[in-house]
N, C-alpha and C positions, 0 to 999 in steps of 0.2 A: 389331694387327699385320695383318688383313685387310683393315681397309679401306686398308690400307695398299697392298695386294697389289692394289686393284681401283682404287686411285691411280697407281698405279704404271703400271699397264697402259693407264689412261686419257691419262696422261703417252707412253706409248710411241706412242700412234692419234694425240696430238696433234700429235709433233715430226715421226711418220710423213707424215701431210697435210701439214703444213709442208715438208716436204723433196721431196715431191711438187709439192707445187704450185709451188715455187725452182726445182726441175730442170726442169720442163717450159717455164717462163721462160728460162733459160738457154740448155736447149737447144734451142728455139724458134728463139730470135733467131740463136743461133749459126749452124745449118741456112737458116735465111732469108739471114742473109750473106753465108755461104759460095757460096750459091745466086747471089744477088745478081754477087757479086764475080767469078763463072767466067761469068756471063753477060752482061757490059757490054760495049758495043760502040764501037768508035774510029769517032769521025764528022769530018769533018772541020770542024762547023762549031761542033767545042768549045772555050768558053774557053779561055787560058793555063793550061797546067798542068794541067787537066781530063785524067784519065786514059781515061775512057770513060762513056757515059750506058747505061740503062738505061729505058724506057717498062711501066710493070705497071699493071692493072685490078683493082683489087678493093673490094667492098662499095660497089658501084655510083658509084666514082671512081676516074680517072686518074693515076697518078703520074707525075712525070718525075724520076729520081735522077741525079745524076751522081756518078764519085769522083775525089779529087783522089789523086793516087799520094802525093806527098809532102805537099801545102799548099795550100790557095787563098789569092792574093794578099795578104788579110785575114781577119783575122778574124771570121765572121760572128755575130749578135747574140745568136742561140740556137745552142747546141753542145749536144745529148743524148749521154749517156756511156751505154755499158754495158757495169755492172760489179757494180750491187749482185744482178742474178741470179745472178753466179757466187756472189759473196763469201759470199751469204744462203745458198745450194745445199751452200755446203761448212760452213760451223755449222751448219746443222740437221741435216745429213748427221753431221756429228762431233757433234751431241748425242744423235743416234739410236745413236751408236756406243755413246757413255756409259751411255745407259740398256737398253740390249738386251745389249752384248757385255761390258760393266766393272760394270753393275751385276748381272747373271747369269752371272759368268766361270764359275763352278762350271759350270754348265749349257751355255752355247754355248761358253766361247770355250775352255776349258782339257778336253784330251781326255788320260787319264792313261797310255791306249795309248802314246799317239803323244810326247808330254813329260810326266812329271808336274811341273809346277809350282804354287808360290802363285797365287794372284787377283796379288798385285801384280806380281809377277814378269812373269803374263803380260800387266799393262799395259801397264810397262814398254816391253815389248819391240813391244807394238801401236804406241805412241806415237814409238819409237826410230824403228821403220821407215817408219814416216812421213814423220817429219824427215830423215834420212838417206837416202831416198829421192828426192826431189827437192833436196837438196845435191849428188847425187852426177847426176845430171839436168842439174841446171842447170852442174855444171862440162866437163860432157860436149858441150852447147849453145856453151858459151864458149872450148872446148878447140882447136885447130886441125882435129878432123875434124870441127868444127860447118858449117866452111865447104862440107860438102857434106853438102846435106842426106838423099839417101837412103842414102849412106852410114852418116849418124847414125843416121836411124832404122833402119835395119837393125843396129845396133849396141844402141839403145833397147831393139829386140826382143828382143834378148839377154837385157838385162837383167829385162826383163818374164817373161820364158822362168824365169830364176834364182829372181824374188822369188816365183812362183808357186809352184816347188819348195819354194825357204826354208819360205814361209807353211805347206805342205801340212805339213813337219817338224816343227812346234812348235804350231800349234792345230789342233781340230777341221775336219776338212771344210768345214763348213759355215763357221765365223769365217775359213776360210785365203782361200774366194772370197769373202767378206763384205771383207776386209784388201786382197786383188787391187784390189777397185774403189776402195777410200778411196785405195790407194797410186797410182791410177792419176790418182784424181779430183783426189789433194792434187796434183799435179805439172799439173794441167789448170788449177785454181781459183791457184796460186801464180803460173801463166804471166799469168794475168791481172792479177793483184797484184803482181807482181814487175817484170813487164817489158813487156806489152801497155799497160797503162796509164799507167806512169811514163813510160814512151818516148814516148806519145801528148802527158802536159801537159808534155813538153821541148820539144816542134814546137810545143803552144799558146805555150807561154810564149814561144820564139821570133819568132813570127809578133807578138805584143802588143808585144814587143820593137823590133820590125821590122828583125829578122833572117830570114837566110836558113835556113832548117830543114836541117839534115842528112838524108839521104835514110837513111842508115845505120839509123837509129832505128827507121822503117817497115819495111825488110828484115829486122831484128833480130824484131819484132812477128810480122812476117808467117810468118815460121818457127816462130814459137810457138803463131800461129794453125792453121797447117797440123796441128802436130803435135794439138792440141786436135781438130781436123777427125778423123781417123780413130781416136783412144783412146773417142771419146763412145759409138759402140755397142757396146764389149766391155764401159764401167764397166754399161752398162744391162744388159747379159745378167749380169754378176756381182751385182747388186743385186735381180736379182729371184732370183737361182739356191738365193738360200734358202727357198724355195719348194719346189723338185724336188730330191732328195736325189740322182737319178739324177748330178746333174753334179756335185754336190760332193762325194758321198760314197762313192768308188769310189778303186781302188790307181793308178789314172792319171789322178785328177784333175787334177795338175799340166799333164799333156799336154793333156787339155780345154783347160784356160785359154790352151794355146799356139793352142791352134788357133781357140779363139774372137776371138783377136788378128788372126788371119789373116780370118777371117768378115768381123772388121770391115773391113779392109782391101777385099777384093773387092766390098761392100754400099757402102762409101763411094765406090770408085773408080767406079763404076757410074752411081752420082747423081753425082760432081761431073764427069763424061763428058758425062751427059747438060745437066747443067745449062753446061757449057761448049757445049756444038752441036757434041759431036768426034764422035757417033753415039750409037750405044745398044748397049757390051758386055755382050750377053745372056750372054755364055762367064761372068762372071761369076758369075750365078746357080747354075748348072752347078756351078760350082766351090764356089759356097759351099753349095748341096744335098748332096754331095759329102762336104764338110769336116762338116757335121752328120750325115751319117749313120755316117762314120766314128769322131764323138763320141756317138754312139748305142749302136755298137757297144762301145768303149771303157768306156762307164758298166757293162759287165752282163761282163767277163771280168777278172780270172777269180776275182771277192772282193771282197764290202763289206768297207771296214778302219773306217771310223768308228763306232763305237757298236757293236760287234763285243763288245769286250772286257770284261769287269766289273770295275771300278774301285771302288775303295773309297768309301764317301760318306763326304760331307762332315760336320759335327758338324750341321747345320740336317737335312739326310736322313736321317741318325740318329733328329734327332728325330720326323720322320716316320712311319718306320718302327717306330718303339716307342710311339709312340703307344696310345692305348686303344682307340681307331677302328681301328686300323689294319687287323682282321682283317677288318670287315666292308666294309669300302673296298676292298682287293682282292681279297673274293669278288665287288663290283658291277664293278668293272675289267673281272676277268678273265670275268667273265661279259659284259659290254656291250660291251667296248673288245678283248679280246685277240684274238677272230676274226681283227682288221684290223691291228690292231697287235703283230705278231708276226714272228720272220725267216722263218717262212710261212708269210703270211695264209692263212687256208680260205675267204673270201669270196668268195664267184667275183668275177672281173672285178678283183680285187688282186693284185698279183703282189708287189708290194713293201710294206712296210711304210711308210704315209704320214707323209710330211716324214722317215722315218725315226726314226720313236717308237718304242720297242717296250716293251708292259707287262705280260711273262709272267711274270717274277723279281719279290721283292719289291721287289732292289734298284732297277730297271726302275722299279717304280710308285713309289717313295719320290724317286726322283731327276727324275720327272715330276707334283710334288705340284701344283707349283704352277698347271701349266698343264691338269690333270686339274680342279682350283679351278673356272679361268674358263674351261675348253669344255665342262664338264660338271655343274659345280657350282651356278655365280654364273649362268651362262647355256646356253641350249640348243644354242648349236654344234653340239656331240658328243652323240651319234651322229647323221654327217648326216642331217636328216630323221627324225630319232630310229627309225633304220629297225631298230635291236636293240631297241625298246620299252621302255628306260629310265623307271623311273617315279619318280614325284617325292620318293617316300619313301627312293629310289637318290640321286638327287639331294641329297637333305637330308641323306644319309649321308658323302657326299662333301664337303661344306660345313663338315659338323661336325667331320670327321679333319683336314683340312687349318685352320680356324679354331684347332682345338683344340692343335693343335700349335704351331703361330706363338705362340698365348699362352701355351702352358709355355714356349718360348723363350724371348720377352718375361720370362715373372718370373724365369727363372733368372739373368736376364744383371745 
């Protein structure tokens, strides 16, 4: 059952790097186009059709781009797609969900304050909004106020506004902005899948055909592009925000996440400004320094609600906690770990308890068995810099409650 537990975690580093390394692909090329596309210039000595060129210098060579708005006359020999950074960005991204939020629901995803639900229950309902979320997206796209777009998106807002709320109602903190980004990312990676790129081989196929391309196709695209352009830095601030408890674990979370919408917004409108040549709205900055200090404020009044309440454990923390180990595992805890890990730290220079752990109760340390295991157990993480002087026969003590557990599990089952 343990090595099980350090497979497991090896599994989570691996889909994690994968999913890192997809999204920075993705969003790469995306922020290069966009870049690209607000700063091509109409010349007049451009081919048929040619929408505007483009001259860049990089890695000691010159480029000359041009775009065609709808088509160029033919077909040309080589046509590069991008599409598999999206596609790859959003499975590893949903197999990170798998293994962090579905295979540990007890732990992150299900908060019994906030809803008590089963593991599957809250799958379910991870998986519904998903789906249902970009159904209800793309009919809003295809609806008659699609035809104006900042209309839509001010209406998009809305929705983003609501599902933030929903999310905060039924999981943890932490899983509700963990949910914000997949729900925002699945409606980003679908645009791609659904409609930037089927629209794109309609115009190839045309063109091989040797028809005339609908122009409609490209505008259909270009609006999905747009909307992809400003969602990319708030899915980034909700994916790392598991990280800082400060944003997800507070009574107005939901409003953070409104206002990290808005962040995005003034941080993108700023660079696609610039990279058009319409100047450089610095008022921007302001505004988004502004909106963060506001979500600053917001994180510390007037109540943590997540991990507040004591919840009943699970039959697996059960077995943790009765364990044979158990007594001397949370006299090393509470001795190495609870200074920091408490609703307040004594550690100078901690004001909050990190990532939001706290391991004063038993039930506290029984329902943080497993990650006690691998920052303090299986490895030296915990305590940063081992600066509580943890000694290795604490360490083997830890190793032994938690191994010893998983295997009475194991034979009982």
């Amino acid at each position: 059952m343990y090595e099980y537990a350090v497979a497991w975690e090896w599994l989570n580093f691996a889909v994690r790097w994968l999913h890192v390394i997809t999204a920075i692909a993705w969003i790469g090329s995306s922020f290069y186009f966009i870049a690209l596309d607000l700063g091509l210039v109409k010349r007049p000595h451009l081919p048929p059709g040619a929408y505007g060129e483009e001259w860049q210098v990089h890695g000691g060579g010159f480029y000359h781009i041009q775009k065609y708005l709808v088509a160029p006359a033919q077909m040309p020999e080589h046509l590069t797609w991008f599409k598999w950074e999206s596609y790859v960005t959003w499975l590893s991204g949903f197999a990170l969900l798998c293994v962090v939020y579905y295979g540990g629901a007890d732990l992150f995803l299900i908060d019994h304050a906030v809803l008590p639900l089963q593991p599957w229950q809250a799958i379910c309902l991870s998986l519904a909004s998903l789906a249902i979320g970009w159904l209800l997206y793309d009919q809003l796209c295809k609806s008659p106020i699609g035809g104006n777009t900042w209309g839509l998106m001010a209406l998009l807002y809305v929705v983003l506004i609501a599902m933030a709320w929903g999310y905060t109602q039924v999981f943890t903190g932490r899983a509700a902005f963990l949910h914000l980004g997949a729900f925002t990312a699945t409606i980003m990676s679908a645009n791609v899948f659904f409609i930037i790129i089927p629209n794109q081989k309609i115009v190839v196929a045309d063109l091989i055909a040797g028809r005339v391309p609908d122009p409609n196709y490209g505008r259909i695209a270009k609006q999905r592009s747009l909307h992809n352009n400003y969602l990319t830095l708030p899915v980034i601030f909700f994916m790392l925000s598991n990280h800082y408890p400060l944003a997800f674990g507070t009574e107005f979370n939901w409003v953070i996440a409104a206002l990290v919408f808005l962040m995005g917004v003034t941080i993108r409108h700023w660079f696609n400004t610039t990279h058009a040549r319409k100047g450089r709205p610095t008022w921007t900055w302001l505004v988004t320094v502004l909106l963060f200090i506001l979500i600053m404020w917001l994180s510390t009044v007037p109540k943590v609600l997540t991990g507040d309440a004591e919840t009943a454990l699970s039959p697996m923390q059960q077995k943790f906690a009765a364990d044979v180990h158990f007594a001397e595992a949370r006299d090393v805890v509470q001795g190495r770990c609870s200074m920091c890990h408490a609703a307040e730290p004594v550690w100078e220079g901690i004001s909050f308890p990190p990532k939001a752990v706290k391991l004063e109760t038993d039930a506290q340390i029984a329902s943080h068995a497993h990650e006690i295991y691998i920052q303090a157990g299986r490895s030296h993480a915990m305590p940063p810099g081992n600066i509580t002087a943890i000694t290795p026969q604490e360490r083997k003590l830890l190793t032994a409650w938690y191994e010893s557990a998983t295997m009475s599990a194991g034979a009982t089952r």
